[in-house]
N, C-alpha and C positions, 0 to 999 in steps of 0.2 A: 306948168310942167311940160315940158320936151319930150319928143320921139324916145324910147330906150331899146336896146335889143330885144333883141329874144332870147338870145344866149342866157341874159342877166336875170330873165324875169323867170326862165325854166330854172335858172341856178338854185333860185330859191323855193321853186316847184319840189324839185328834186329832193331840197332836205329838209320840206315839209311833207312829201309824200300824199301831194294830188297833183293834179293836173290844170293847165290853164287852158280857157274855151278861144280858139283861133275862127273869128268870122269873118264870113265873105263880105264883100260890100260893094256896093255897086254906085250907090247913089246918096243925095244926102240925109234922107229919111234913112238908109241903113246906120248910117254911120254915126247918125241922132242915137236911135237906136241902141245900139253896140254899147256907146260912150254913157247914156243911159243907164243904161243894165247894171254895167258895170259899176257905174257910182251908186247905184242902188245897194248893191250888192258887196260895195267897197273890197269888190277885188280887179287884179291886174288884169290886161287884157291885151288879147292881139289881134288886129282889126288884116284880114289880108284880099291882096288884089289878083284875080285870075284872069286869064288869059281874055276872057269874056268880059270881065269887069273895065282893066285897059282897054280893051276896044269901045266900048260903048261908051263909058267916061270919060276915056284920056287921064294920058299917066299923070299932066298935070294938075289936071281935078280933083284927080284922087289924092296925091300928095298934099295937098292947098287943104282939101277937106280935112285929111287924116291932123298937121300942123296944126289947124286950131282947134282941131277938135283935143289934142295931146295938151294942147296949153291951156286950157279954159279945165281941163278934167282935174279932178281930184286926186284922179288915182293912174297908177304905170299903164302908159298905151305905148305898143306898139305897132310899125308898120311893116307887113313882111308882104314877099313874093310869093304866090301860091304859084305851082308846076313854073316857073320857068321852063321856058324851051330851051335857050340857047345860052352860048357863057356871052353872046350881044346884050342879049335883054338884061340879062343879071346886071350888068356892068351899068347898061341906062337907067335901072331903075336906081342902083349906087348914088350913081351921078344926080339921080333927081331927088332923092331924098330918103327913101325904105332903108328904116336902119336892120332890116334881115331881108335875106335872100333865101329864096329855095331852088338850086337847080335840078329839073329832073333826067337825066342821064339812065334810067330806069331799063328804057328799051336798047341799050345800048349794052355791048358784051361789059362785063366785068372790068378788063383794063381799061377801055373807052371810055368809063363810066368815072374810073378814078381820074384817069388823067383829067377829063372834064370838070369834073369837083375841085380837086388841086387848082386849076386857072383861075376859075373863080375865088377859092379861096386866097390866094394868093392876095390878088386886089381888094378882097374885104375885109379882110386882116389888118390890112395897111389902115383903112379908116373905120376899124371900130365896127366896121358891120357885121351881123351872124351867119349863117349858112347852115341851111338845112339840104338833105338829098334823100336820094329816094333808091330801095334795094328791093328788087322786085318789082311785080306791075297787081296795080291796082284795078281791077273790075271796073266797066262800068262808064261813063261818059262826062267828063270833066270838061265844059264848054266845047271845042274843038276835037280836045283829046277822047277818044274811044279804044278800049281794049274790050275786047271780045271776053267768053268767059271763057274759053279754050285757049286763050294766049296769056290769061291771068295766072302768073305764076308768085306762087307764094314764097318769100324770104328764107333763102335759106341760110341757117346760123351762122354755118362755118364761114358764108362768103362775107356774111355780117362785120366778125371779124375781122378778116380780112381787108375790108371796106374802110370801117372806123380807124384801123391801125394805119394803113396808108394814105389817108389822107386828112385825118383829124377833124372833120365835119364837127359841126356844134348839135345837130341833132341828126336823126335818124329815122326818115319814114319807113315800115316796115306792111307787109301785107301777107295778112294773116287771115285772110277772109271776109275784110269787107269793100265795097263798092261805092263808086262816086253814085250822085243820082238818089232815083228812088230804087226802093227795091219790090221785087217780085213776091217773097217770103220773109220770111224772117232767118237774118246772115246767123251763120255759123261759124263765130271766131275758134280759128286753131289756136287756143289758152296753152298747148304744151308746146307749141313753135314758138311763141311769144316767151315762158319763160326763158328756153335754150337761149333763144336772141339776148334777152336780160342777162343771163349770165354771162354770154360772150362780149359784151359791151357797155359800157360804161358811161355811155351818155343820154341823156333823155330821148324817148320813143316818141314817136308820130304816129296818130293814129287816124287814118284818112275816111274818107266815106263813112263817116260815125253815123251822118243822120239817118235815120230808122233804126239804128242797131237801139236794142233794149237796155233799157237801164243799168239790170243789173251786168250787162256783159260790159258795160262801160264801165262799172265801177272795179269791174275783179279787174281788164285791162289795167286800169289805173294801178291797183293794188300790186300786178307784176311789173308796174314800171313804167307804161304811159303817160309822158308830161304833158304832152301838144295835142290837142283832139279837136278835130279840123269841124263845122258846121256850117255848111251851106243849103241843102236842099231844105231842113227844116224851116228855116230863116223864107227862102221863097215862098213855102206853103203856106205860114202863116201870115205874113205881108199880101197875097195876092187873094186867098179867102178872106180876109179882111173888107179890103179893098171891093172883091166881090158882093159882099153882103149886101154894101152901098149901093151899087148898082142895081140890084137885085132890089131892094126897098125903094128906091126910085131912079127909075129907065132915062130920065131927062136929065136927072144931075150932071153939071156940066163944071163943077173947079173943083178941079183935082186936090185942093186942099182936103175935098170933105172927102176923096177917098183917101188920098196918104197919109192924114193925122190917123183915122181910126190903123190902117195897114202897118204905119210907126208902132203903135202904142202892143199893137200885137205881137210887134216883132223882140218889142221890149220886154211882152212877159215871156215867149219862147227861150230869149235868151236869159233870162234871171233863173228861168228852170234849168238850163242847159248849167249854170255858174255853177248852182246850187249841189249838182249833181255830181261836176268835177272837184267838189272840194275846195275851189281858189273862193269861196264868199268869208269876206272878211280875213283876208290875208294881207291886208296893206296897213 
């Protein structure tokens, strides 16, 4: 089976009423992992590359990995861009193969934001690829990217609107109250900004910085309309205690196999929980 959007894979998200699990991946134990999970679980899946993840891999690694790992799967994988910076990267990552993009234009004023979205979308329309953007600024420290929590400002509906209608994005990250990274507490999703948003808009929701948020505030998200629910920091804690343990039971171990199998296999039950929990197990 081949790469497929994400547009396609949320279409049917959307009118089954959960949410599909979007992870990071860095390397090729994640993306063992990931494609794992997911056939475990015989649901759809979107594997995606952050800005940290291109730098350390290389876009072409990541591509090469993501390819066989779509062709050898059982089940719908997709490859998407996580925060794009620029409508550059968007464009390269097109070119190398991501059949979804996400550009983030977030900290940019409203009109700045659309025209930006528009460009991109312009060129991924042409070949099939999806586009996700982002309304509002999300908490918190996404590899490079840091917002403060005083500049973290949460999605406001009406712009929402406005957003969706002029420029026709395929989904819509929103921020509602949670944060990339780990968290300090436990987040507090705005659930009555989140419906507003859902009424004003018509295409499936992103829900970013998910890891640590509680279960059940994932699943009412879901319930008001959440298709996308982004996972990264869970994935690193349980890969690197893993991985830990080994070391920790013996100081001398020296091939990396005997850390990354057990760090794999952990990350593969994290994310079978994570499936479980959006609702996509056993949807293909």
């Amino acid at each position: 089976m081949s790469l497929v959007g994400v547009a396609e894979i949320l279409k049917l998200a959307e009118s089954g009423g959960y949410a599909v699990g979007a992870f990071n991946c860095n390397n090729m134990e994640i993306v063992q992992a990931i494609i794992a999970a997911a056939e475990a679980e015989n649901a759809p899946v979107i594997m995606q590359a952050s800005q940290g993840a291109i730098k350390y891999a290389g876009l072409e690694y990541i591509v090469v990995l993501a390819r066989l790992a779509a062709a050898r799967s059982r089940v719908p994988v997709a490859l998407h861009l996580d925060h794009g910076t620029s409508f550059e990267q968007a464009i390269q990552c097109i070119h190398a193969g991501f059949t979804s993009v996400m550009i983030d234009g977030s900290k940019l004023p409203l009109p700045d934001n659309i025209t930006l979205t528009r460009r991109v979308l312009d060129v991924a329309r042409a070949v099939g690829v999806s586009v996700e953007a982002e309304l509002g600024k999300i908490g918190g420290t996404e590899d490079d990217i840091t917002v403060s929590e005083r500049e973290a400002l949460l999605t406001d509906p009406g712009e929402a609107d406005i957003f969706v209608r002029e420029t026709g994005v395929d989904a819509l990250a929103v921020a509602i109250g949670t944060a990339h990274g780990q968290y300090k507490g436990i987040p507090q999703l705005d659930f009555d900004r989140l419906k507003k948003i859902r009424a004003a808009v018509k295409i499936p929701i992103v829900l970013h910085g998910s890891s640590g948020v509680p279960d059940e505030a994932i699943s009412e998200a879901i319930r008001l309309g959440v298709r996308k629910v982004n996972i990264d920091t869970n994935i690193r804690e349980a890969f690197t205690e893993a991985a830990r343990k080994v070391l920790e039971a013996n100081s001398k171990e020296i091939d990396p196999r005997k850390m990354l199998a057990p760090a794999r296999e952990a990350a593969v039950e994290l994310i079978r929980e994570k499936i479980r929990i959006f609702g996509s197990a056993n949807r293909v």
